[in-house]
FITORLUM-146026 format. One record per residue (C-alpha): x, z, y; residue in three letters. Coordinates in steps of 0.02 Angstrom, whole numbers, padded with zeros to 5 digits, always signed. Example, Ala and Ser with C-alpha at 12.3 -4.5 7.8 and 13.67 -1.06 7.14 Angstrom:
FITORLUM-146026
+00615+00390-00225ala +00684+00357-00053ser 
This chain:
FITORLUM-146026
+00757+13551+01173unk +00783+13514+00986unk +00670+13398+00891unk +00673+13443+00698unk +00658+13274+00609unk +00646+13212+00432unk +00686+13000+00394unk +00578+12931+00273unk +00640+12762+00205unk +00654+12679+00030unk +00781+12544+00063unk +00943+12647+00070unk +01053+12556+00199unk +00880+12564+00331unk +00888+12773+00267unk +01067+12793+00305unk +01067+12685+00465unk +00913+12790+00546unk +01004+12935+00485unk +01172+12899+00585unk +01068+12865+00745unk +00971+13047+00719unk +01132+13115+00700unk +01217+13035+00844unk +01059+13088+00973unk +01096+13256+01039unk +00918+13307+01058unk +00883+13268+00847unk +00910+13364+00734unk +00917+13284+00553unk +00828+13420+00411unk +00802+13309+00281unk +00787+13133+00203unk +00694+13059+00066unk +00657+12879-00010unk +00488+12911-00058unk +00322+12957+00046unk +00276+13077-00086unk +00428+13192-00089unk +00415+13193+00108unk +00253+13245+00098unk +00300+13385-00017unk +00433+13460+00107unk +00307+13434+00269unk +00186+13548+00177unk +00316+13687+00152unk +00406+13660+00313unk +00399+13639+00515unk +00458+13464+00542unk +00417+13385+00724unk +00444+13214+00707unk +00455+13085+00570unk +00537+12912+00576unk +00422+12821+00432unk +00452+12646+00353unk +00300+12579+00298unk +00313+12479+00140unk +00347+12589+00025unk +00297+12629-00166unk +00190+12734-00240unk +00110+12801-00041unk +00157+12684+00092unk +00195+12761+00271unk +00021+12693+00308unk -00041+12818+00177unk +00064+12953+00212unk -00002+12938+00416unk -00176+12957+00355unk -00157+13085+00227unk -00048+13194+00375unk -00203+13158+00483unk -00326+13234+00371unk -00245+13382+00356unk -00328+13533+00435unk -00264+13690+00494unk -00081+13636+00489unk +00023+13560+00609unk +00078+13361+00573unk +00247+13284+00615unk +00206+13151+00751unk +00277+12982+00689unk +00385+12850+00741unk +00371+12692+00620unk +00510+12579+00545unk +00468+12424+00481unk +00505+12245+00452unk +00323+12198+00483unk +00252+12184+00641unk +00056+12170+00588unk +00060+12342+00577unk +00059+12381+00752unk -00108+12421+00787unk -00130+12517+00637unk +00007+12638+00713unk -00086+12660+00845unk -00232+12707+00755unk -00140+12852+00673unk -00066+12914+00833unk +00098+12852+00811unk +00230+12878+00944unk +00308+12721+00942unk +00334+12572+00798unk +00526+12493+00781unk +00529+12321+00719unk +00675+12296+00597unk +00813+12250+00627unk +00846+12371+00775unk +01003+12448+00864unk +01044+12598+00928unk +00977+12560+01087unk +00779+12521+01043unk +00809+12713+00931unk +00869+12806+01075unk +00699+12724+01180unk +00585+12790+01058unk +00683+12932+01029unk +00657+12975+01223unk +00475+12949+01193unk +00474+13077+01082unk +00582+13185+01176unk +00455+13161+01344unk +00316+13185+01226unk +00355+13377+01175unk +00428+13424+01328unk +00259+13396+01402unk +00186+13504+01261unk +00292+13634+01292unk +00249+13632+01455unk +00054+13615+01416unk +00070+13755+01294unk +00166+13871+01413unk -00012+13828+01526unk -00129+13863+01420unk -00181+14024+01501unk -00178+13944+01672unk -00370+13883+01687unk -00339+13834+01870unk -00218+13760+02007unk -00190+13766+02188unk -00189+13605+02291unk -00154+13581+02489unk -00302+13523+02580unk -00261+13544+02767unk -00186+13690+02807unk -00185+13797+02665unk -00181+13807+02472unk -00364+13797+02373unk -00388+13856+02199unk -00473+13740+02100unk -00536+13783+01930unk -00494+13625+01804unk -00662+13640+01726unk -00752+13604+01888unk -00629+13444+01903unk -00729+13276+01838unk -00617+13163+01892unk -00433+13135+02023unk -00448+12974+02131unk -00279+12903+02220unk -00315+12877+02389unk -00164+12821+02509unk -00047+12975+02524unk -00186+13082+02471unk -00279+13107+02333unk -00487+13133+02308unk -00522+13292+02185unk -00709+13267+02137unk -00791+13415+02071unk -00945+13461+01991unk -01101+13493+02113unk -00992+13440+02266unk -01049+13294+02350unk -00893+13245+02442unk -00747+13254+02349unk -00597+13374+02419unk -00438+13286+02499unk -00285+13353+02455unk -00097+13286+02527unk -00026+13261+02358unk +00022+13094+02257unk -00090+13053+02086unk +00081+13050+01989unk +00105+13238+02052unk -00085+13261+01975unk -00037+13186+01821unk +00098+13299+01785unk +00023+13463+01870unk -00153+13444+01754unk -00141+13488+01555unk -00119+13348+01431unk -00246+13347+01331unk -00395+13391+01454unk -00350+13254+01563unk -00316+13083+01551unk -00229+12952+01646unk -00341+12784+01625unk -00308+12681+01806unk -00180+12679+01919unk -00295+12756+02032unk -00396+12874+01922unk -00363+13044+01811unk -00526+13081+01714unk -00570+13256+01634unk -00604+13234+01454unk -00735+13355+01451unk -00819+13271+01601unk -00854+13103+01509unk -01027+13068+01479unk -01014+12881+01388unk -00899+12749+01329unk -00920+12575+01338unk -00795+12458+01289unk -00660+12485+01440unk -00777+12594+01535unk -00786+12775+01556unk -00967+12835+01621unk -00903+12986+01743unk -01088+13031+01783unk -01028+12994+01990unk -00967+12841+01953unk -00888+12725+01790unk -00703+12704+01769unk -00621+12544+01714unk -00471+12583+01607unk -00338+12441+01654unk -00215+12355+01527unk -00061+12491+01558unk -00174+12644+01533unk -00252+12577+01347unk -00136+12625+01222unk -00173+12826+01279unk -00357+12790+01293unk -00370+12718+01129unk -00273+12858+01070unk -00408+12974+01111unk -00568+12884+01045unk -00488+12822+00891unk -00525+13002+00845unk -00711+12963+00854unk -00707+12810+00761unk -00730+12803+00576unk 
């Protein structure tokens, strides 16, 4: 896979430095650069670009701006983001905008190539997702043989030993199936389901309330644990004015 990627920077050794590392990452590919938010925003909106790495304090439109202008956009595809900055009290604000990942300058090769990889594992799963899209079920082993489960019946996947517990809408008991909630994770489409526990998988669709780190399930309510809340917030920073 190829990532088409533009570097947005107005500091010109930080523009040429993120530059070399796009250009050294086989999976990058380097269309264009500019040193001010406004002229990348001119090329996004007459070209495909997939990712963006985006300093932040910038004239005129900071990276900030540019994020949220992107995000109102409708009907056109965005650039996801990975921000550069020297400030760290942005962080939060990244992840308000759906940011990838946020680099703290000064920062080697090493920290680029993580993020990079982030990206990388980010729209291979899409790919993947989008080549599913037609697929509006999947078959799971419970006992002997192979079920087909519809994934708009599923509310929510429950880890359970070396099995897993499928819960589905009007069933009472939930149906066992000899698979691991990792294998779950990666078999169900991102986007309709969500990761939130290290024991759970909830359907989006399925979620009947939201209380602080609580997911109302209807059957039961979810706590979402510390490693699952960066995704989570991801998803209902989209309701939140």
């Amino acid at each position: 896979m190829k990532i088409k990627c533009i570097v947005v920077d107005d500091e010109p050794l930080a523009l040429d430095l993120v530059c070399n590392f796009v250009n050294k990452t086989g999976f990058l590919v380097l269309e264009e650069k500019f040193d001010s938010a406004l002229d990348a925003l001119s090329y996004i909106n007459a070209n495909a670009v997939d990712l963006m790495f985006l300093d932040i304090q910038m004239a005129d439109l900071t990276g900030m701006e540019l994020a949220r202008v992107l995000e109102g956009r409708k009907g056109k595809q965005s650039p996801k983001i990975i921000f550069t900055t020297a400030y760290n009290q942005f962080a939060i604000e990244g992840y308000k905008v759906d940011a990838l990942d946020y680099l703290l300058k000064p920062f080697g090769y090493e920290e680029f190539l993580n993020a990079s990889q982030k990206a990388l594992k980010y729209f291979e799963k899409q790919t993947v997702t989008n080549n599913a899209t037609a697929e509006e079920y999947i078959f799971l082993k419970v006992e002997y043989q192979l079920v087909k489960v519809m994934l708009k019946d599923i509310v929510l996947v429950e880890g359970y030993k070396d099995y897993v517990k499928v819960h589905l809408v009007g069933k009472n008991a939930p149906m066992l199936s000899l698979t691991t909630l990792k294998s779950m994770e990666d078999l169900l489409p991102e986007g309709q389901f969500l990761r939130v526990h290290r024991s759970y998988i909830i359907s989006l669709d399925q979620i009947i309330s939201i209380s602080k780190s609580t997911v109302n399930m209807g059957i039961m309510n979810i706590s979402v644990s510390e490693g699952y809340k960066d995704g989570f917030m991801q998803f209902i920073n989209k309701w939140i004015n």
